[in-house]
MDTraj code that builds the backbone (N, CA, C; nanometers):
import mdtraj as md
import numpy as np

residues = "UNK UNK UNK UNK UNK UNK UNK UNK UNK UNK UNK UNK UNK UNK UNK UNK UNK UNK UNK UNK UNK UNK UNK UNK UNK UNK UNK UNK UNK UNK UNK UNK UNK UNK UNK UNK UNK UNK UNK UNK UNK UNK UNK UNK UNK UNK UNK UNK UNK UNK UNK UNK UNK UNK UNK UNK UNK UNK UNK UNK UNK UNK UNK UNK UNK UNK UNK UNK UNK UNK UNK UNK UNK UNK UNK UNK UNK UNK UNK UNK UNK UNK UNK UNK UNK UNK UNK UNK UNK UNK UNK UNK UNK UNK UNK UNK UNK UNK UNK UNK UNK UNK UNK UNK UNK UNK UNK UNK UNK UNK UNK UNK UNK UNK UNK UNK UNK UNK UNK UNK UNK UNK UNK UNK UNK UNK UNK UNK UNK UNK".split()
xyz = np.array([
    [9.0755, -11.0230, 16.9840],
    [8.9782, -10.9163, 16.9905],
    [8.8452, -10.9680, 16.9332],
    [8.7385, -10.9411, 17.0003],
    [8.5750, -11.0067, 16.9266],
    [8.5619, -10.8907, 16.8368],
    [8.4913, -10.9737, 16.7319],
    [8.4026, -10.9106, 16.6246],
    [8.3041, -10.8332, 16.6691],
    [8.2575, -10.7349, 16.6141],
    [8.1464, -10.6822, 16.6520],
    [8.0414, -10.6883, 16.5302],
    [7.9407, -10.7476, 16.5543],
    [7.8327, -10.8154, 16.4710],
    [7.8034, -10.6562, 16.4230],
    [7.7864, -10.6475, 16.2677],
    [7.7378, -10.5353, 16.2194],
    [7.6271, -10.5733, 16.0882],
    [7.5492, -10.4978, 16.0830],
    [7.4553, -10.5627, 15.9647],
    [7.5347, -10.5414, 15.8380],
    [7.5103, -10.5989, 15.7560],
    [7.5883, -10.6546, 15.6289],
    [7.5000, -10.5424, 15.5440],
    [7.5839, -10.5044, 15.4413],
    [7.5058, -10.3591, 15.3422],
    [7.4508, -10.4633, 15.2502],
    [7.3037, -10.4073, 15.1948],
    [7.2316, -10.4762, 15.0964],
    [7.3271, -10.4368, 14.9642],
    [7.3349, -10.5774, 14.9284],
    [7.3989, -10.5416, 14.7224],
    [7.2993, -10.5411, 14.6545],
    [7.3404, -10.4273, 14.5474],
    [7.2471, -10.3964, 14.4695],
    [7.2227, -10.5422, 14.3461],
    [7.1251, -10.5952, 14.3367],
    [7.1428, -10.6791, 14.2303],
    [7.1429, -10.6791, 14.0981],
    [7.2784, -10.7214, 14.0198],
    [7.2970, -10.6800, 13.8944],
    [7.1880, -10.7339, 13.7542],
    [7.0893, -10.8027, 13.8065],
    [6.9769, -10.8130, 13.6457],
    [6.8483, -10.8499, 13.7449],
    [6.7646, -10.7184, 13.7385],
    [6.6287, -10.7306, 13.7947],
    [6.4899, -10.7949, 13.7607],
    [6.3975, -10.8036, 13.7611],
    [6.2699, -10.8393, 13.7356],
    [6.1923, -10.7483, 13.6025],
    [6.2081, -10.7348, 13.4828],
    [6.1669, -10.6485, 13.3867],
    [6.2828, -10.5768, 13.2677],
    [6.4033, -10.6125, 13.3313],
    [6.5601, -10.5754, 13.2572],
    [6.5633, -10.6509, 13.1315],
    [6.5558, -10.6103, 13.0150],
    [6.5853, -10.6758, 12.8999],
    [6.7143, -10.7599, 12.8466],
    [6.7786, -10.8767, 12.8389],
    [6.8696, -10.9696, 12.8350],
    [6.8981, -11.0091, 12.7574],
    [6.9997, -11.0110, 12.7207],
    [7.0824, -11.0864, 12.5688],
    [7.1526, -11.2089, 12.6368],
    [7.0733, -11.3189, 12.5483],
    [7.1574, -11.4691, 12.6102],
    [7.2828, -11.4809, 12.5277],
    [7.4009, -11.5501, 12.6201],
    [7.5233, -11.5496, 12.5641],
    [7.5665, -11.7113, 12.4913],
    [7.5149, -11.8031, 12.5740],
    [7.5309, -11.9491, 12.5584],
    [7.3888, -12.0308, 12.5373],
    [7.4620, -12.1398, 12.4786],
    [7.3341, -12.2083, 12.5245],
    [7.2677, -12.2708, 12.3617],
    [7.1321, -12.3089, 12.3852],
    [7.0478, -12.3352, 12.2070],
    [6.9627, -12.1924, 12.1817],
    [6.9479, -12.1146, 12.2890],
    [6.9088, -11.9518, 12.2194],
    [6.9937, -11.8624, 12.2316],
    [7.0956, -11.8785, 12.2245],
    [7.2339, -11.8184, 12.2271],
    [7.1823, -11.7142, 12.0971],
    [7.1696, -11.5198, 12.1439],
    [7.1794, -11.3980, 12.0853],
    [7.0616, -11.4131, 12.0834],
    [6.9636, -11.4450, 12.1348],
    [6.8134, -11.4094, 12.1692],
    [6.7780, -11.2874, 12.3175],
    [6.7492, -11.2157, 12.2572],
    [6.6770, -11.1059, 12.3643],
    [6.5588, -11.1260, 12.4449],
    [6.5330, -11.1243, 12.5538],
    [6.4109, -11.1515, 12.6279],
    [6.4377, -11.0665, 12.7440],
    [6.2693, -11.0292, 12.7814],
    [6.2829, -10.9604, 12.9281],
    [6.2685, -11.0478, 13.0125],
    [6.3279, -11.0132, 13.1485],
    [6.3445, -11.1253, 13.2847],
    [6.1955, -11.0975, 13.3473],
    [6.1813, -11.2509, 13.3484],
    [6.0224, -11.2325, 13.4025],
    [6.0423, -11.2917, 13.5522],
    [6.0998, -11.3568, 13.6323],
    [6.1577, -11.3237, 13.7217],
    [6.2649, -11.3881, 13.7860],
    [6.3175, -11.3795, 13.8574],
    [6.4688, -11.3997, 13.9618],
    [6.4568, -11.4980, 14.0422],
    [6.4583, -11.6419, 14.0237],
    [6.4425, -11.7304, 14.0814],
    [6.5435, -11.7556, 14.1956],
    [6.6992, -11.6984, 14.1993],
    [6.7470, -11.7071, 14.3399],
    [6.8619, -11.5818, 14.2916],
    [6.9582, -11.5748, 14.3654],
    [7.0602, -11.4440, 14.2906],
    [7.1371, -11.4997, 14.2383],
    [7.1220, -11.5910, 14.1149],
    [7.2407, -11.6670, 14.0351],
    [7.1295, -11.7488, 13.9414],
    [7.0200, -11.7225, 13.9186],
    [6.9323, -11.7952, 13.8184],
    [6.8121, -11.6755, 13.8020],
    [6.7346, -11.7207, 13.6477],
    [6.6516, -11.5947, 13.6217],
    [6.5884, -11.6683, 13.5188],
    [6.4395, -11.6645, 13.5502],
    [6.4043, -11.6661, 13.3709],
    [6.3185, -11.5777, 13.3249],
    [6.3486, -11.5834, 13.1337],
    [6.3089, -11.5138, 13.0535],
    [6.2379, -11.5338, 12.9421],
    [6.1342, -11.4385, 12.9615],
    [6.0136, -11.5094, 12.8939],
    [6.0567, -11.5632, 12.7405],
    [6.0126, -11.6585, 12.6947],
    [6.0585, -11.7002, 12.5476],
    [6.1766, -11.7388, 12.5598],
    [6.1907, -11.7630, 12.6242],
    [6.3974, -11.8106, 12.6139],
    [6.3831, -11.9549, 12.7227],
    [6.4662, -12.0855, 12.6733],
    [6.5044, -12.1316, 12.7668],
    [6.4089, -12.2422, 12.7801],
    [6.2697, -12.2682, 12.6694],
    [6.1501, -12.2960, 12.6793],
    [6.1610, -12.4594, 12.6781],
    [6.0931, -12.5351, 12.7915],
    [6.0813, -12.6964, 12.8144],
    [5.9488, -12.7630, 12.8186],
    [5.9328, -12.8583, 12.7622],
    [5.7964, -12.8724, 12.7331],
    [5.7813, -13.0215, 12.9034],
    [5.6742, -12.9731, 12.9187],
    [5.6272, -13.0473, 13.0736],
    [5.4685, -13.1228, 13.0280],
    [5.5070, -13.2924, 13.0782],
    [5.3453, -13.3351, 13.0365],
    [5.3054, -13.3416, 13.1659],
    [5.2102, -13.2956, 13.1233],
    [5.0954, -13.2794, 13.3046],
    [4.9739, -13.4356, 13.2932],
    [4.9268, -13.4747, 13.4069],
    [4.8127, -13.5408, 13.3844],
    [4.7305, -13.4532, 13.4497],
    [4.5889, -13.4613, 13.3903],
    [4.4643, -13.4493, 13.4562],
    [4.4477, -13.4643, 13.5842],
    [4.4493, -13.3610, 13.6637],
    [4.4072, -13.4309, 13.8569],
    [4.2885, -13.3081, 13.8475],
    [4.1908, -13.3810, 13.9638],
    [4.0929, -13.3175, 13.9955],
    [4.1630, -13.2230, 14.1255],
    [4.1411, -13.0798, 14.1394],
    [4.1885, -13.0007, 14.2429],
    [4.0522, -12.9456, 14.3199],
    [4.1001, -12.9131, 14.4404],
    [3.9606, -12.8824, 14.5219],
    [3.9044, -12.7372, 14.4707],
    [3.7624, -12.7985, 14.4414],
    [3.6897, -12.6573, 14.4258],
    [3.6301, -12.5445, 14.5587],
    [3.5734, -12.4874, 14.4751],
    [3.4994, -12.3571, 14.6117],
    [3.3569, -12.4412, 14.6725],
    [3.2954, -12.5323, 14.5958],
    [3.2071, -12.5963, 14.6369],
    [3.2557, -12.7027, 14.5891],
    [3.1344, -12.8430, 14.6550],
    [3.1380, -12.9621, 14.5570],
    [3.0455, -13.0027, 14.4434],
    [2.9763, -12.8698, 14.4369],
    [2.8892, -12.9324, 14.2963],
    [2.9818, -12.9105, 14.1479],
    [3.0868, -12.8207, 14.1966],
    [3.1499, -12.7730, 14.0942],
    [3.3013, -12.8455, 14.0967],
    [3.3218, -12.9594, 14.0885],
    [3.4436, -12.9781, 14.1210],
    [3.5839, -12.9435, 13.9763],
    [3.6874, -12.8708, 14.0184],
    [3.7479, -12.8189, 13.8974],
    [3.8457, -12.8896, 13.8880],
    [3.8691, -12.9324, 13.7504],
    [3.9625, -13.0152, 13.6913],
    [4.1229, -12.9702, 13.6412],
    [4.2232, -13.0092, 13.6776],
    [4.3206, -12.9236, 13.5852],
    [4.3702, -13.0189, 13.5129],
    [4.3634, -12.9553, 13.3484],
    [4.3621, -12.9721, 13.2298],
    [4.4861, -13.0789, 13.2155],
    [4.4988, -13.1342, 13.1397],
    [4.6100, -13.2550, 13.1588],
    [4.6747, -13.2181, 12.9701],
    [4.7985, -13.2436, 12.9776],
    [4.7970, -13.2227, 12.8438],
    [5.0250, -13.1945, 12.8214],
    [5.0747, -13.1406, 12.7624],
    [5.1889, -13.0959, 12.7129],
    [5.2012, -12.9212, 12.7310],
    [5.3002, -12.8628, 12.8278],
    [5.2999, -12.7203, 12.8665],
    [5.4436, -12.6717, 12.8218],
    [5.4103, -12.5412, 12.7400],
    [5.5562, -12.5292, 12.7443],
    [5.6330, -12.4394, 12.8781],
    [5.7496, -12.4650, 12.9371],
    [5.7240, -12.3681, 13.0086],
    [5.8991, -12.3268, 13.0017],
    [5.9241, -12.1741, 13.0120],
    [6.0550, -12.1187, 13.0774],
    [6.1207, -12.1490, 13.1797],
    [6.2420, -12.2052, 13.1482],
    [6.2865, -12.2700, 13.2700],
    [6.4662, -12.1487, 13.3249],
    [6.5157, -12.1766, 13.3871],
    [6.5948, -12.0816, 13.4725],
    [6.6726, -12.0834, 13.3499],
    [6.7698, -11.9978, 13.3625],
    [6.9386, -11.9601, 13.2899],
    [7.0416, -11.9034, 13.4229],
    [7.1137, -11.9604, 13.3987],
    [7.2111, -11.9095, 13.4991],
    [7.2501, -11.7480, 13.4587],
    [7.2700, -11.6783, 13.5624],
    [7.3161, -11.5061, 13.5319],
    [7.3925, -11.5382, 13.4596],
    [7.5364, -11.5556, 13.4724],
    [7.6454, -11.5555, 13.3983],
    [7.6272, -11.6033, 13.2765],
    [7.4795, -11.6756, 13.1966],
    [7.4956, -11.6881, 13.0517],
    [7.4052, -11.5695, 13.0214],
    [7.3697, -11.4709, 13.0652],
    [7.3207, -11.3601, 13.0240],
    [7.3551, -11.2182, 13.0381],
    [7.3321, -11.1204, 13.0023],
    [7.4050, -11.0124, 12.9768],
    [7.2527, -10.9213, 12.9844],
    [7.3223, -10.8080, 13.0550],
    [7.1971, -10.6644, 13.0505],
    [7.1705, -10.5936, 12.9423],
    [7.0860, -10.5438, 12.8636],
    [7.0942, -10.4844, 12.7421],
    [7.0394, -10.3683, 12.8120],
    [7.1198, -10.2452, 12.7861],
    [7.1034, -10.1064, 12.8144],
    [6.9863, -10.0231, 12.7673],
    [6.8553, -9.9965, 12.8309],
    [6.7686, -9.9160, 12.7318],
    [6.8000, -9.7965, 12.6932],
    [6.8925, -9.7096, 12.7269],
    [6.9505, -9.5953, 12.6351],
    [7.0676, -9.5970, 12.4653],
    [7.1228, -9.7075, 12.5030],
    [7.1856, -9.7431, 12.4050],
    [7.1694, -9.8870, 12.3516],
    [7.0771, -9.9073, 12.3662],
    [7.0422, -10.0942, 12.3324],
    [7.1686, -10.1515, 12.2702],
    [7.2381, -10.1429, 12.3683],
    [7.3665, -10.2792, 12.3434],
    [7.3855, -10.3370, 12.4732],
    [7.4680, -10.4295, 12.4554],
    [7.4738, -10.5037, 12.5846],
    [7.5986, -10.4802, 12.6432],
    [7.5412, -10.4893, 12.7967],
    [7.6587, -10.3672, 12.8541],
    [7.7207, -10.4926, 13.0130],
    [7.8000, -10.4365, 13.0902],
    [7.8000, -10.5145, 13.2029],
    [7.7590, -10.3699, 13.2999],
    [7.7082, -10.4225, 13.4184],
    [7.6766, -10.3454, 13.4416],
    [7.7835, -10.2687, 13.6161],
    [7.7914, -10.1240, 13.6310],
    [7.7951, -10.0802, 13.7092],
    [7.7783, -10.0322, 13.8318],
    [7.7927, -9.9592, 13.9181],
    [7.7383, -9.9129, 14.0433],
    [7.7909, -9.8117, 14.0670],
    [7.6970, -9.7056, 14.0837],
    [7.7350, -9.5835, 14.1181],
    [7.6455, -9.5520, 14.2229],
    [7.7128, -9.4681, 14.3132],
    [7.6227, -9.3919, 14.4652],
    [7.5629, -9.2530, 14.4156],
    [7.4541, -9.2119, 14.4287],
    [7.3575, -9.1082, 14.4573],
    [7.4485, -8.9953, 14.4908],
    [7.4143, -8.9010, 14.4259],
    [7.4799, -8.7748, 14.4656],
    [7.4664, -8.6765, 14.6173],
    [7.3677, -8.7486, 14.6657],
    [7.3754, -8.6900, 14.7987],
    [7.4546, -8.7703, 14.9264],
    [7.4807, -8.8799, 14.8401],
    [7.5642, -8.9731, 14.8980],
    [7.4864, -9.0880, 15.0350],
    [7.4165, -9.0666, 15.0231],
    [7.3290, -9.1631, 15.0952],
    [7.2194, -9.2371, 15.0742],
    [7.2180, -9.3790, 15.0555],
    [7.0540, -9.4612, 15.0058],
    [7.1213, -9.5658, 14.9414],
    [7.0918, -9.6241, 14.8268],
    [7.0905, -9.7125, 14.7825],
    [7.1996, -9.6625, 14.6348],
    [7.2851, -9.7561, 14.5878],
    [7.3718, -9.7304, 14.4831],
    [7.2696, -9.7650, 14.3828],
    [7.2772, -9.6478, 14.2815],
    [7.2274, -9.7253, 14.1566],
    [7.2992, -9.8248, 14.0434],
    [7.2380, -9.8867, 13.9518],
    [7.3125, -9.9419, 13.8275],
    [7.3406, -9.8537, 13.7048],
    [7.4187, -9.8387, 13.6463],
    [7.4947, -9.7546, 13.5520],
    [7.4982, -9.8569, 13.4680],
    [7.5248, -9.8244, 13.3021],
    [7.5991, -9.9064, 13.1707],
    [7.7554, -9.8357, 13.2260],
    [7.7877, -9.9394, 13.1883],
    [7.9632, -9.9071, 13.1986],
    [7.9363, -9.8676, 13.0201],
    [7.9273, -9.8594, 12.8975],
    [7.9605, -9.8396, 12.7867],
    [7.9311, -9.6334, 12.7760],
    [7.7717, -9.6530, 12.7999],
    [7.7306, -9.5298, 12.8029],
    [7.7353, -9.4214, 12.9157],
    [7.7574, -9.5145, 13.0212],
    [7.6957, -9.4364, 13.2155],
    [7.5516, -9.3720, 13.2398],
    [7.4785, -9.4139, 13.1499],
    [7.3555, -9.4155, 13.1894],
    [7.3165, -9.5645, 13.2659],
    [7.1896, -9.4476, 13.3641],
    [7.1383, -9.5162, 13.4536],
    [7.0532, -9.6388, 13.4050],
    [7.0758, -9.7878, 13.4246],
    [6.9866, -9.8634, 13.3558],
    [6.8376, -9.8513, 13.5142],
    [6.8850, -9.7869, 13.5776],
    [6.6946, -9.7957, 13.6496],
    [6.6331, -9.6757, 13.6008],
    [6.5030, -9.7176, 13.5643],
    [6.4114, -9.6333, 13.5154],
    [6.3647, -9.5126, 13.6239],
    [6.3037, -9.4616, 13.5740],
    [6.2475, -9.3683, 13.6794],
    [6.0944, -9.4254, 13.7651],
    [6.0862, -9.3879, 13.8665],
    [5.9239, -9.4958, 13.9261],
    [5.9819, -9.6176, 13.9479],
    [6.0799, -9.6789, 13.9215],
    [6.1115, -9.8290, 13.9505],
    [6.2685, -9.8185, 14.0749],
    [6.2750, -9.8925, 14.1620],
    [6.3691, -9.9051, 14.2410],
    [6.4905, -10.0023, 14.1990],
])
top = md.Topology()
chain = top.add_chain()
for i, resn in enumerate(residues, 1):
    res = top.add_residue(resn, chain, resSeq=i)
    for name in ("N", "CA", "C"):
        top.add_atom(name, md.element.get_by_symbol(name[0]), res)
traj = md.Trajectory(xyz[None], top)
């Protein structure tokens, strides 16, 4: 019997862009940081957490004119580098502990599932945010 090609349901993704995070492993292992953003659905980074220092050289980059030609700065950067999901954990803004998180469907039963704390069952999406 053939398959019949059906579109695949969007998953909700369990740690978003602005979700506050408790690292589990690692050299900042029990450091809190918010996710500044979602580099694929299995990596994330967070600001202050995770931090690698990068030496840059000096290159000249093209300016808006050529009388002005702009330089980028050459020097030692620190920068946030990924964490894998699984060494991090959601911290709940109703009960600030760290929770795993849930999925629950909309009471009218149609749209998008939200995220729940499994500890408390509050909704970890804010209101105004998707």
């Amino acid at each position: 019997m053939p398959r019949t090609a059906e579109a695949p349901q969007m998953k909700v993704p369990e740690i978003r862009k602005g979700d506050q995070v408790l690292v589990l492993t690692g050299k900042d292992a029990g450091k809190r940081g918010v996710v500044d953003r979602v580099v694929r659905p299995d990596k994330v980074v967070v600001e202050g957490i995770n931090i690698a220092k990068k030496h840059t050289k000096p290159r000249a980059r093209q300016g808006r004119n050529d009388r002005s030609p702009r330089v980028q700065q050459g020097g030692i950067i620190d920068i946030a580098r990924p964490l894998s999901v699984s060494n991090v954990m959601v911290v709940c803004p109703s009960c600030s502990q760290p929770t795993r998180v849930g999925h629950n469907q909309p009471s009218e039963g149609k749209g998008r599932s939200i995220r729940i704390c499994r500890r408390c069952g509050e909704a970890l999406t804010r209101e105004g945010r998707s």
